[in-house]
N, C-alpha and C positions, 0 to 999 in steps of 0.2 A: 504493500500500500504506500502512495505518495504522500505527500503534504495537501497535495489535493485533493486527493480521495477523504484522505482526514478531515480537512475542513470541511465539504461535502455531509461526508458524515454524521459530524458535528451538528453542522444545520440542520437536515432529515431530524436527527433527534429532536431537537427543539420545533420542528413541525408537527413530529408526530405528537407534542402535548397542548397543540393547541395556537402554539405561538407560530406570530412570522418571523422568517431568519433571511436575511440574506446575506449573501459571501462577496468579501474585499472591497465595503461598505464603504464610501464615503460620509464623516459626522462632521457638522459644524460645530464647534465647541467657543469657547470664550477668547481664548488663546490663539484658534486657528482652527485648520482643520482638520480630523487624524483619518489617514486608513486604518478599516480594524478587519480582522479575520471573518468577525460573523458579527451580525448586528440581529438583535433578537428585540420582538415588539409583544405584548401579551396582554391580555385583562385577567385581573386578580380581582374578584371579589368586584369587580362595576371600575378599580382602580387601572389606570394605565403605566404599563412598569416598562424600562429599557433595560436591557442588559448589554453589556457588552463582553466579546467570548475572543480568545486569542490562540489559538492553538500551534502545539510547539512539540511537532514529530520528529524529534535528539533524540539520540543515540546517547547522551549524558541526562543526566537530572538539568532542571530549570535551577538558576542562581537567585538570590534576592532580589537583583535589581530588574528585571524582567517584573517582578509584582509591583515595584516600584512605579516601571513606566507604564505597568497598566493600570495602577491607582490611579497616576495621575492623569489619564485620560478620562475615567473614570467620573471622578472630581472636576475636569475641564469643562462634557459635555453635559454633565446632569443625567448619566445611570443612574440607576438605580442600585445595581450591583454589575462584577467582574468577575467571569469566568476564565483561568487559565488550563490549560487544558495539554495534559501530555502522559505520553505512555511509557517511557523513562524515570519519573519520580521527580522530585523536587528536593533541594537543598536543604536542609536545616536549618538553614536560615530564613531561606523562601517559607517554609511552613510556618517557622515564629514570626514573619510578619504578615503573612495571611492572616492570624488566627486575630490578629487586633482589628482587622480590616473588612472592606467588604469584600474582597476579592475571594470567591471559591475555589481550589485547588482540585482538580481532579482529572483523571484518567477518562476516554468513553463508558466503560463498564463500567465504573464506579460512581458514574453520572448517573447512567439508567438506573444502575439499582437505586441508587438515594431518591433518585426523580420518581419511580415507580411508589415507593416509600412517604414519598413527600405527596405527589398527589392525589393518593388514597387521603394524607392526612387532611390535605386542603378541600378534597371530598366531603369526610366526615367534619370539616370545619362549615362548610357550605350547607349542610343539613342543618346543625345547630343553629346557625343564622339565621335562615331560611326558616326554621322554627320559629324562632323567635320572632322574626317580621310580622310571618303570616298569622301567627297565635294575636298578635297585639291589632292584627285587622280581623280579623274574626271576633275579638271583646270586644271591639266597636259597637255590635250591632246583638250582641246579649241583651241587652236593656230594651232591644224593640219587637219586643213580644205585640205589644200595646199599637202596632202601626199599624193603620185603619187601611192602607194603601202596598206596602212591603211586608209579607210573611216569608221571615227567612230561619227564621228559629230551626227550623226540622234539617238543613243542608247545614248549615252552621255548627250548631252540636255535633252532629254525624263528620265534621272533619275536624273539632277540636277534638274529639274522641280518639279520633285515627292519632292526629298531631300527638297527643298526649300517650298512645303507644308508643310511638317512634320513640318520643323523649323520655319514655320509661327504659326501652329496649336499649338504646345507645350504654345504660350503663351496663350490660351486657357484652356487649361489639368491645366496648375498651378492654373490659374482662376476660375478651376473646374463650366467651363462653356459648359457642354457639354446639348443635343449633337452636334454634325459636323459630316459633312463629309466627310472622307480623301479616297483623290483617287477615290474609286468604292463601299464602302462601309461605312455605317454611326455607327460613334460610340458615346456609350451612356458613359462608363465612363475612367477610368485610363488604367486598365487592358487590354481593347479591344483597346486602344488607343496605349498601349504598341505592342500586338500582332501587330497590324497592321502595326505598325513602323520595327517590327523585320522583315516581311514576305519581305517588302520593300527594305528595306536596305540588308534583305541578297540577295534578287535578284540583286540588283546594286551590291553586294558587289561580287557573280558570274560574272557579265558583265566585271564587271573591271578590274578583275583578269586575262581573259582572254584576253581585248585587251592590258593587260601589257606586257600579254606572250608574244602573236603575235608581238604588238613594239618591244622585246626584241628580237624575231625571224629574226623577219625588220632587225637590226642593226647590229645583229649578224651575215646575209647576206653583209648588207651595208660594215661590217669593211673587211670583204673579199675582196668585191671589192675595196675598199680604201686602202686595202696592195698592190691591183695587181696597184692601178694606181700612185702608192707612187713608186712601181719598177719601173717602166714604167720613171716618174719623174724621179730616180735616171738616172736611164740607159739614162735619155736623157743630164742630166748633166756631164755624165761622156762623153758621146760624145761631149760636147760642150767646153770640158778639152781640148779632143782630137784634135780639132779643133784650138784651142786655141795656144798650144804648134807645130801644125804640120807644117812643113816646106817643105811639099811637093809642085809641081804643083797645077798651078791654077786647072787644072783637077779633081786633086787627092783630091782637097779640095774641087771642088765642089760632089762630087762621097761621102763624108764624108756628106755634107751637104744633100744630096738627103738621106741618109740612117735616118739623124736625122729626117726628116721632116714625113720619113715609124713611127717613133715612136711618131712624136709628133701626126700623127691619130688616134694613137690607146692611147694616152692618151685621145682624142678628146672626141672618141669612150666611153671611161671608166668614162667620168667626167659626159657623159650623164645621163650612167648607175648609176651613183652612186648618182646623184641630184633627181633619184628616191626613194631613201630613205630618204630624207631630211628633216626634219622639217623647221618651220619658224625662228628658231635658228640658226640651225647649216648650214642652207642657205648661211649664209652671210658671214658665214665661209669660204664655199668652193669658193663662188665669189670671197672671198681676195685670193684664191690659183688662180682662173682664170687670177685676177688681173697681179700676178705675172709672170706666165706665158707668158700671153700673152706681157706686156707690158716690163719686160723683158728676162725672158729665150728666148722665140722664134725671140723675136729681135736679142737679140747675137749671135742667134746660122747665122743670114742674118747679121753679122755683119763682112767685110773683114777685118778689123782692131779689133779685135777679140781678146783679152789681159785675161791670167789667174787670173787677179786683179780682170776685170770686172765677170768673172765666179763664182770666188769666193764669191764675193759680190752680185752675186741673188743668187747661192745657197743658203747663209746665208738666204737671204729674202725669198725662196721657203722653207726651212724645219720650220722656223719661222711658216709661214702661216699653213703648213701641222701638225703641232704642236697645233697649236690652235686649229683647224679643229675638230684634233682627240682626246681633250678636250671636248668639248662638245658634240662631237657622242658618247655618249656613255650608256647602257642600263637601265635599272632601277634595283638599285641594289634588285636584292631577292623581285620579288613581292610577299606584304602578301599571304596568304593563307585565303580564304574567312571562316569566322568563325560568334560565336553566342557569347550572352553571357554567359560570366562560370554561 
Protein backbone atom coordinates (compact mmCIF):
# COMPACT_ATOMS: atom_id res chain seq x y z
CA UNK A 1 0.00 0.00 0.00
CA UNK A 2 1.04 3.71 -0.81
CA UNK A 3 0.64 6.94 0.97
CA UNK A 4 -2.07 7.15 -1.33
CA UNK A 5 -3.92 4.31 -0.98
CA UNK A 6 -3.52 5.26 2.82
CA UNK A 7 -4.83 8.48 2.66
CA UNK A 8 -7.61 7.08 0.46
CA UNK A 9 -8.39 4.99 3.05
CA UNK A 10 -8.24 7.08 5.80
CA UNK A 11 -11.17 9.04 4.13
CA UNK A 12 -13.41 5.93 3.04
CA UNK A 13 -13.33 5.54 6.81
CA UNK A 14 -14.46 8.74 7.80
CA UNK A 15 -17.30 8.33 5.01
CA UNK A 16 -18.24 5.29 6.19
CA UNK A 17 -19.45 7.06 9.65
CA UNK A 18 -21.29 9.48 8.31
CA UNK A 19 -18.90 12.38 7.66
CA UNK A 20 -17.58 14.19 4.48
CA UNK A 21 -13.70 13.80 3.85
CA UNK A 22 -11.83 15.00 1.31
CA UNK A 23 -8.14 14.39 0.38
CA UNK A 24 -5.13 17.01 -0.05
CA UNK A 25 -7.62 19.64 1.01
CA UNK A 26 -7.20 23.09 0.74
CA UNK A 27 -8.13 25.35 4.49
CA UNK A 28 -8.16 28.85 4.91
CA UNK A 29 -6.97 29.45 8.37
CA UNK A 30 -5.82 32.99 10.05
CA UNK A 31 -2.26 32.67 9.22
CA UNK A 32 -2.76 31.42 5.76
CA UNK A 33 -3.58 28.63 4.05
CA UNK A 34 -2.59 24.97 4.80
CA UNK A 35 -2.79 21.71 2.73
CA UNK A 36 -3.91 18.84 4.85
CA UNK A 37 -4.14 15.11 4.01
CA UNK A 38 -7.89 14.75 4.67
CA UNK A 39 -10.31 17.23 5.70
CA UNK A 40 -13.34 15.66 7.54
CA UNK A 41 -17.00 17.65 7.92
CA UNK A 42 -19.69 15.89 10.31
CA UNK A 43 -22.83 16.60 12.44
CA UNK A 44 -22.66 15.61 16.12
CA UNK A 45 -25.69 15.81 17.86
CA UNK A 46 -27.47 19.07 15.21
CA UNK A 47 -23.49 20.57 16.20
CA UNK A 48 -21.07 21.16 13.17
CA UNK A 49 -17.52 19.69 13.85
CA UNK A 50 -14.15 19.96 11.41
CA UNK A 51 -11.53 17.79 11.81
CA UNK A 52 -8.47 17.69 10.42
CA UNK A 53 -6.59 14.18 9.66
CA UNK A 54 -2.65 13.88 8.41
CA UNK A 55 -1.51 10.68 7.61
CA UNK A 56 2.04 9.42 7.85
CA UNK A 57 2.98 5.92 6.08
CA UNK A 58 7.02 5.69 7.94
CA UNK A 59 8.69 3.11 8.13
CA UNK A 60 9.82 4.89 11.61
CA UNK A 61 7.51 6.10 14.43
CA UNK A 62 6.16 9.90 14.02
CA UNK A 63 8.48 12.53 16.22
CA UNK A 64 6.98 15.27 18.57
CA UNK A 65 7.16 17.97 16.35
CA UNK A 66 4.87 16.57 13.53
CA UNK A 67 1.94 16.85 16.52
CA UNK A 68 3.36 20.02 16.94
CA UNK A 69 2.75 21.35 13.21
CA UNK A 70 -0.59 19.65 13.32
CA UNK A 71 -1.74 21.49 16.46
CA UNK A 72 -0.83 24.37 15.11
CA UNK A 73 -2.90 24.06 12.05
CA UNK A 74 -5.28 22.89 14.04
CA UNK A 75 -5.53 26.11 16.20
CA UNK A 76 -4.87 28.26 12.81
CA UNK A 77 -8.08 27.17 11.06
CA UNK A 78 -10.75 26.49 13.97
CA UNK A 79 -10.80 22.34 14.01
CA UNK A 80 -12.29 21.04 16.20
CA UNK A 81 -9.88 18.21 16.61
CA UNK A 82 -6.52 16.60 14.88
CA UNK A 83 -6.18 13.22 13.78
CA UNK A 84 -2.58 11.96 13.10
CA UNK A 85 -2.40 8.80 11.62
CA UNK A 86 0.40 6.16 11.20
CA UNK A 87 1.02 2.58 11.18
CA UNK A 88 4.73 2.69 12.48
CA UNK A 89 3.88 4.02 16.07
CA UNK A 90 4.72 7.40 17.53
CA UNK A 91 7.55 8.78 19.77
CA UNK A 92 7.30 9.17 23.22
CA UNK A 93 7.38 12.19 23.14
CA UNK A 94 4.63 12.54 20.29
CA UNK A 95 2.33 10.42 22.68
CA UNK A 96 3.14 12.81 25.89
CA UNK A 97 2.01 15.66 23.82
CA UNK A 98 -0.99 14.39 22.33
CA UNK A 99 -2.38 13.33 25.49
CA UNK A 100 -2.41 17.24 26.61
CA UNK A 101 -3.89 18.19 23.23
CA UNK A 102 -6.42 17.63 20.94
CA UNK A 103 -4.65 15.87 18.50
CA UNK A 104 -5.62 11.88 18.32
CA UNK A 105 -2.95 9.44 17.61
CA UNK A 106 -3.71 6.51 15.90
CA UNK A 107 -3.20 3.66 13.56
CA UNK A 108 -6.29 2.73 10.62
CA UNK A 109 -7.34 -0.31 12.84
CA UNK A 110 -7.06 1.22 15.83
CA UNK A 111 -9.38 4.01 14.56
CA UNK A 112 -12.01 1.68 13.45
CA UNK A 113 -12.07 -0.08 16.41
CA UNK A 114 -12.25 3.10 18.81
CA UNK A 115 -14.73 4.66 16.05
CA UNK A 116 -16.92 1.41 16.20
CA UNK A 117 -16.74 1.89 20.01
CA UNK A 118 -17.35 5.45 20.05
CA UNK A 119 -20.35 5.50 17.86
CA UNK A 120 -22.28 2.97 19.58
CA UNK A 121 -21.60 5.26 22.44
CA UNK A 122 -22.70 8.43 20.63
CA UNK A 123 -25.65 6.15 19.63
CA UNK A 124 -26.61 5.24 23.14
CA UNK A 125 -25.89 9.06 23.91
CA UNK A 126 -28.46 10.11 21.15
CA UNK A 127 -31.25 7.80 22.76
CA UNK A 128 -30.83 9.42 26.09
CA UNK A 129 -31.31 12.83 24.54
CA UNK A 130 -33.74 12.15 22.38
CA UNK A 131 -35.45 10.90 25.45
CA UNK A 132 -35.26 13.55 27.17
CA UNK A 133 -36.53 16.03 24.23
CA UNK A 134 -39.30 14.18 23.38
CA UNK A 135 -40.60 13.06 27.10
CA UNK A 136 -40.50 17.13 27.96
CA UNK A 137 -42.93 17.58 24.50
CA UNK A 138 -45.13 14.91 25.31
CA UNK A 139 -45.64 16.62 29.22
CA UNK A 140 -46.63 19.46 27.33
CA UNK A 141 -49.86 18.31 26.48
CA UNK A 142 -50.62 15.95 29.99
CA UNK A 143 -52.74 18.61 31.36
CA UNK A 144 -55.05 18.72 28.06
CA UNK A 145 -57.26 16.06 28.82
CA UNK A 146 -59.91 19.12 29.22
CA UNK A 147 -59.49 20.34 25.32
CA UNK A 148 -62.84 20.73 23.88
CA UNK A 149 -61.07 20.64 20.37
CA UNK A 150 -57.48 18.30 20.77
CA UNK A 151 -57.85 14.76 22.31
CA UNK A 152 -54.51 13.45 22.45
CA UNK A 153 -54.27 11.99 25.88
CA UNK A 154 -54.63 8.12 24.43
CA UNK A 155 -51.37 8.49 21.71
CA UNK A 156 -49.41 10.59 24.25
CA UNK A 157 -49.46 8.17 27.33
CA UNK A 158 -49.14 5.09 24.84
CA UNK A 159 -45.43 6.76 23.84
CA UNK A 160 -44.55 8.13 27.32
CA UNK A 161 -45.07 4.58 28.30
CA UNK A 162 -42.87 3.17 25.45
CA UNK A 163 -40.35 6.29 26.30
CA UNK A 164 -40.33 5.36 29.97
CA UNK A 165 -39.37 1.45 28.88
CA UNK A 166 -36.58 2.59 26.89
CA UNK A 167 -35.26 4.63 29.88
CA UNK A 168 -35.93 1.87 32.23
CA UNK A 169 -34.03 -0.73 29.89
CA UNK A 170 -30.82 1.42 29.08
CA UNK A 171 -29.89 0.65 32.61
CA UNK A 172 -29.78 -2.70 31.50
CA UNK A 173 -27.78 -2.13 27.94
CA UNK A 174 -24.90 -0.29 30.26
CA UNK A 175 -25.03 -3.48 32.53
CA UNK A 176 -24.65 -5.22 29.36
CA UNK A 177 -27.34 -7.42 30.75
CA UNK A 178 -29.09 -8.57 27.92
CA UNK A 179 -31.31 -10.17 26.69
CA UNK A 180 -34.87 -8.08 27.39
CA UNK A 181 -37.59 -7.40 25.93
CA UNK A 182 -38.44 -3.97 24.61
CA UNK A 183 -41.92 -3.33 23.44
CA UNK A 184 -42.74 -6.30 20.92
CA UNK A 185 -39.52 -7.52 20.35
CA UNK A 186 -36.48 -9.14 22.21
CA UNK A 187 -33.13 -7.85 22.04
CA UNK A 188 -29.81 -9.62 22.55
CA UNK A 189 -27.34 -6.87 22.52
CA UNK A 190 -26.38 -2.92 22.12
CA UNK A 191 -26.95 -2.53 18.46
CA UNK A 192 -30.45 -4.16 18.32
CA UNK A 193 -31.19 -2.26 21.51
CA UNK A 194 -30.20 0.95 19.76
CA UNK A 195 -32.23 0.03 16.50
CA UNK A 196 -35.14 -0.55 18.41
CA UNK A 197 -34.97 2.73 20.58
CA UNK A 198 -34.47 4.71 17.11
CA UNK A 199 -37.73 2.93 15.30
CA UNK A 200 -39.42 4.20 18.65
CA UNK A 201 -38.67 7.35 19.31
CA UNK A 202 -38.88 8.21 15.62
CA UNK A 203 -42.53 7.18 15.79
CA UNK A 204 -43.22 9.25 18.99
CA UNK A 205 -41.16 11.62 17.42
CA UNK A 206 -43.86 11.61 14.12
CA UNK A 207 -46.96 11.63 16.66
CA UNK A 208 -45.63 14.65 18.26
CA UNK A 209 -44.86 16.65 15.80
CA UNK A 210 -48.12 16.50 14.42
CA UNK A 211 -50.21 17.15 17.54
CA UNK A 212 -47.98 20.34 17.86
CA UNK A 213 -49.14 21.26 14.56
CA UNK A 214 -52.62 20.66 15.07
CA UNK A 215 -52.26 22.67 18.95
CA UNK A 216 -50.61 25.31 16.96
CA UNK A 217 -53.61 25.17 14.27
CA UNK A 218 -56.01 25.18 17.67
CA UNK A 219 -54.61 28.45 18.79
CA UNK A 220 -54.18 29.84 15.71
CA UNK A 221 -58.07 29.56 15.31
CA UNK A 222 -58.50 30.24 19.08
CA UNK A 223 -56.43 33.83 18.68
CA UNK A 224 -59.00 34.78 15.91
CA UNK A 225 -61.78 34.26 17.99
CA UNK A 226 -60.07 36.08 20.81
CA UNK A 227 -59.40 39.24 18.59
CA UNK A 228 -63.39 39.09 17.45
CA UNK A 229 -64.38 38.93 21.27
CA UNK A 230 -61.42 41.52 22.51
CA UNK A 231 -63.67 43.99 19.77
CA UNK A 232 -66.66 42.97 20.85
CA UNK A 233 -65.05 43.93 24.74
CA UNK A 234 -63.88 47.01 23.31
CA UNK A 235 -67.14 48.15 21.48
CA UNK A 236 -68.97 47.27 24.71
CA UNK A 237 -66.69 49.61 26.62
CA UNK A 238 -66.98 52.27 24.51
CA UNK A 239 -70.76 52.17 24.87
CA UNK A 240 -70.44 52.01 28.42
CA UNK A 241 -68.29 55.61 27.95
CA UNK A 242 -71.31 56.58 26.06
CA UNK A 243 -73.58 55.99 28.62
CA UNK A 244 -71.59 57.34 31.05
CA UNK A 245 -71.06 60.96 29.68
CA UNK A 246 -74.84 60.97 28.10
CA UNK A 247 -77.23 63.40 29.40
CA UNK A 248 -80.06 62.40 27.58
CA UNK A 249 -83.62 60.84 28.67
CA UNK A 250 -84.39 58.26 30.93
CA UNK A 251 -85.44 56.66 27.59
CA UNK A 252 -82.62 57.56 25.47
CA UNK A 253 -80.43 55.87 28.15
CA UNK A 254 -82.27 53.17 28.52
CA UNK A 255 -82.43 52.56 24.28
CA UNK A 256 -78.27 52.91 24.92
CA UNK A 257 -78.43 50.31 27.59
CA UNK A 258 -80.63 47.62 25.53
CA UNK A 259 -78.10 48.14 22.50
CA UNK A 260 -75.06 47.31 25.01
CA UNK A 261 -76.61 44.28 26.41
CA UNK A 262 -77.20 43.03 21.96
CA UNK A 263 -73.33 43.20 22.50
CA UNK A 264 -72.78 41.81 25.73
CA UNK A 265 -74.59 38.21 23.87
CA UNK A 266 -72.58 38.10 21.54
CA UNK A 267 -69.56 38.41 23.69
CA UNK A 268 -71.47 35.62 25.75
CA UNK A 269 -71.78 33.85 22.58
CA UNK A 270 -67.71 34.29 21.73
CA UNK A 271 -66.35 33.56 25.30
CA UNK A 272 -68.06 30.09 24.70
CA UNK A 273 -66.53 29.70 21.44
CA UNK A 274 -63.35 30.45 22.55
CA UNK A 275 -63.19 28.25 26.18
CA UNK A 276 -63.01 25.61 23.39
CA UNK A 277 -59.64 26.07 22.61
CA UNK A 278 -58.56 26.39 26.06
CA UNK A 279 -56.10 24.40 27.98
CA UNK A 280 -55.95 23.95 31.66
CA UNK A 281 -53.79 27.04 31.69
CA UNK A 282 -54.84 29.55 29.95
CA UNK A 283 -58.56 28.51 31.41
CA UNK A 284 -58.14 30.51 34.24
CA UNK A 285 -57.09 33.20 32.23
CA UNK A 286 -60.20 33.62 30.48
CA UNK A 287 -62.29 33.03 33.87
CA UNK A 288 -60.39 36.22 35.21
CA UNK A 289 -61.72 38.15 31.85
CA UNK A 290 -65.21 36.53 32.84
CA UNK A 291 -64.53 37.70 36.33
CA UNK A 292 -64.31 41.16 35.11
CA UNK A 293 -66.85 41.28 33.00
CA UNK A 294 -69.34 40.01 34.73
CA UNK A 295 -68.64 41.49 38.00
CA UNK A 296 -67.87 44.70 36.73
CA UNK A 297 -68.28 45.86 33.17
CA UNK A 298 -71.80 44.43 32.89
CA UNK A 299 -72.64 45.87 36.24
CA UNK A 300 -71.81 49.58 35.19
CA UNK A 301 -73.18 49.30 32.19
CA UNK A 302 -77.15 48.59 34.88
CA UNK A 303 -75.49 51.08 36.75
CA UNK A 304 -77.87 54.60 36.75
CA UNK A 305 -75.34 56.42 38.50
CA UNK A 306 -72.95 55.51 35.93
CA UNK A 307 -69.49 57.93 36.29
CA UNK A 308 -66.59 57.84 33.55
CA UNK A 309 -64.08 57.33 36.73
CA UNK A 310 -65.96 54.13 37.27
CA UNK A 311 -65.55 53.15 33.27
CA UNK A 312 -62.28 53.87 33.31
CA UNK A 313 -61.20 51.86 36.09
CA UNK A 314 -62.77 48.36 34.64
CA UNK A 315 -61.48 49.19 31.56
CA UNK A 316 -58.16 49.26 33.06
CA UNK A 317 -59.10 45.91 34.84
CA UNK A 318 -60.64 44.21 31.55
CA UNK A 319 -57.58 44.83 29.17
CA UNK A 320 -55.22 43.87 32.24
CA UNK A 321 -57.19 40.49 32.28
CA UNK A 322 -57.37 40.21 28.36
CA UNK A 323 -53.59 40.86 28.50
CA UNK A 324 -52.79 38.15 30.42
CA UNK A 325 -55.04 35.82 28.78
CA UNK A 326 -53.26 36.51 25.45
CA UNK A 327 -49.95 35.75 27.22
CA UNK A 328 -50.37 32.54 27.74
CA UNK A 329 -52.47 31.43 24.50
CA UNK A 330 -50.07 31.28 22.65
CA UNK A 331 -48.54 28.48 20.03
CA UNK A 332 -45.47 26.40 20.33
CA UNK A 333 -42.96 28.22 18.85
CA UNK A 334 -41.48 26.39 15.42
CA UNK A 335 -42.37 22.73 16.35
CA UNK A 336 -39.04 20.57 15.63
CA UNK A 337 -39.12 18.73 12.67
CA UNK A 338 -39.11 14.82 13.45
CA UNK A 339 -35.60 13.79 12.62
CA UNK A 340 -32.78 10.64 13.22
CA UNK A 341 -29.41 10.68 14.36
CA UNK A 342 -26.66 12.57 12.17
Amino acid sequence: MNWNDYQENVAAFFRSIGATAETNASVNGVRGTHMVDVLIHLKHFGVDVTWIVECKLWKTSVPKEKILTLQQIVQDVGADRGFLMSESGFQSGAIKTATTSNITLSSLRDLQDMAAEELMKMRLKWVSIKLDELTQRHYVFMPLDKFNKIQVMDIVLESLAKMLLIRTELFKVHGGRFPFFLVNETVNNVDEFVKASELILGAADGEIHKIEQNYNDNLVAGLKVFTETNNLINELLTSAHEIAQSQSSPEQQNELRLSAVTIMKKIGDAMIDLRGYTNNTSIRYLHAINRVLIDELYLDLMNENLTIADVRKTSDHIKKACHEFERVFQPIATPPTPNKPE
